[in-house]
Structure formats: structure tokens, C-alpha cells
N, C-alpha and C positions, 0 to 999 in steps of 0.2 A: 546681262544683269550686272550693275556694278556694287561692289562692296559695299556702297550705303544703301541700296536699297534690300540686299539682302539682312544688312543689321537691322535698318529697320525693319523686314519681314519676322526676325526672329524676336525682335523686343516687341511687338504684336502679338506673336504666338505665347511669349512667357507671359504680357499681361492677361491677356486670354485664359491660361493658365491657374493664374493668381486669383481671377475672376472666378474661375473654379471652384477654387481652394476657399473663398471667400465663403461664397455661397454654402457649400459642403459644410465651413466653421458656423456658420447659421443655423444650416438644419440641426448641429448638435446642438446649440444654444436653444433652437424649437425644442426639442427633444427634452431638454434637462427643464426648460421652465414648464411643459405638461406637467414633469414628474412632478418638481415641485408644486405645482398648483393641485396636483391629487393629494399629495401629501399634507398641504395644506388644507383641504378643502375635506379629508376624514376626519377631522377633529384632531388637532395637537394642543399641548398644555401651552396657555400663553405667552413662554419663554423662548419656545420654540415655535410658535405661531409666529412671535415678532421675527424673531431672524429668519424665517422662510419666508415672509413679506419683504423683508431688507434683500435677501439675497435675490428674489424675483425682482425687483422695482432695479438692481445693477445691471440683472441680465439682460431683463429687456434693453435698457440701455446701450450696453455692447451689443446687442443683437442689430438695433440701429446703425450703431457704427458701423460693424459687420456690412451690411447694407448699406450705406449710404458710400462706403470705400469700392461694393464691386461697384454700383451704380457711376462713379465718378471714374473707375478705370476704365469702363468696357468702354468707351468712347474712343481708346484711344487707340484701342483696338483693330479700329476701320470697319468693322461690322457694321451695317444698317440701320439692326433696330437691337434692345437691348436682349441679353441671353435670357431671362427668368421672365 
């Protein structure tokens, strides 16, 4: 095996990795828009209805991201089909 191909075996496995790491930063993004959506969705006084509508409408947003970054690494990966 020569030196490039093990670098590239390892820069594989770290994006692999990151892809991970991605995903895993998602489900906490999952996790925290529930809350806020319960929270939301008991009745808050409307000052705080609006900023927990504002701060849902960013997360999702990142959550996207989140998503749309493992999606565009796992390719690169050499794996077949996609991990999620």
C-alpha cells in the first residue's frame, strides 16, 4: 500500500467521522426544536411566543445545514450509499 493511498484511506475515515459528528449535531438540533415547539405550543405570553417562533424558524435552518454538509461529505467518503 503506498503513502497516498493510505492518506487518502484516512482522510475517508475522518470525513466518515465528521459525518458522524454532523448527524449526532442534528439530533441535538431535533431534540431542542421539540422542546421549543412544547414550549411553545403550552401557551407563552406573546413576547415570548415571538422569540420562540424566531429562535425555531434559525434552528431549523441550521438543522438544514447540519444536513445538507453530512449529505455533501459522505460522498467522499467512498461508501456506496448514503449513512442516514
Amino acid at each position: 500500500m503506498t503513502a497516498s493511498n493510505t492518506t487518502s484511506r484516512q482522510a475517508r475515515r475522518r470525513w466518515a467521522a465528521d459525518c458522524v459528528q454532523l448527524d449526532l449535531t442534528g439530533s441535538q438540533f431535533d431534540h431542542a426544536l421539540t422542546l421549543l415547539n412544547t414550549i411553545r405550543d403550552r401557551g407563552a405570553s406573546e413576547d415570548v411566543l415571538e422569540d420562540l417562533t424566531l429562535a425555531i424558524g434559525h434552528l431549523r435552518q441550521a438543522r438544514r445545514a447540519v444536513s445538507d454538509a453530512s449529505r455533501h461529505l459522505w460522498p467522499l467518503t467512498g461508501e456506496d450509499s448514503w449513512h442516514a
